[in-house]
N, C-alpha and C positions, 0 to 999 in steps of 0.2 A: 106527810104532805103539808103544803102549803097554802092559806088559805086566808079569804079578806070579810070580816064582818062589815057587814054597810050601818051605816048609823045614821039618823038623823041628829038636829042640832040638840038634843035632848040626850042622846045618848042609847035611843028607842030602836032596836033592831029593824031596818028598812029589807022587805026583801024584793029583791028588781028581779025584772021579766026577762025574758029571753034569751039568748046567748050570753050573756052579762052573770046567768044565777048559778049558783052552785061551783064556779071553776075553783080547780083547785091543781096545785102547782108544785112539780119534782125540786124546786130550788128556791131560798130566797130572791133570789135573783126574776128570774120567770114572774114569779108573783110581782117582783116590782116594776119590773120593766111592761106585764099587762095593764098594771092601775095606771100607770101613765102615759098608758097608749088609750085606755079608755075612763078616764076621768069625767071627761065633760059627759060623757055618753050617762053616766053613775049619776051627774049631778042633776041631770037632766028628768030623770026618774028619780028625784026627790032623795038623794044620797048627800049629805054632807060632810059626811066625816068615814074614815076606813080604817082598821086596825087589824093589824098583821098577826095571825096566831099560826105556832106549826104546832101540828095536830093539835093539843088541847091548851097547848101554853101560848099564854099571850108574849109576843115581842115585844111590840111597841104599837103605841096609837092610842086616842086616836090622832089622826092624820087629818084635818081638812082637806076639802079638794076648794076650797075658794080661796084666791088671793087674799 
């Protein structure tokens, strides 16, 4: 599975509320196309950075969500 740690600008595990926590995703893909359908919603609840791991290995990231 596919899945997004939320960071703050520190590098500090942020964990967000609601629909937002825990998803977790059948495809690279899936997971990318969620973070960028819910970004702002991520930064919103104090997320500024995401970093892509499937199951326990890191991909890539982190990833900023700010310009």
């Amino acid at each position: 599975m596919w899945w997004w740690r939320t960071e703050d600008k520190d590098g500090n595990e942020v964990t967000v509320a609601g629909e937002l926590a825990g998803e977790k995703f059948p495809s690279q893909s899936d997971a990318e196309s969620w973070v960028g359908e819910v970004f702002g919603e991520l930064a919103e609840q104090g997320v500024d950075a995401v970093v892509l791991f499937e199951g326990e290995r890191r991909v890539y990231g982190p990833m900023s969500l700010h310009p």
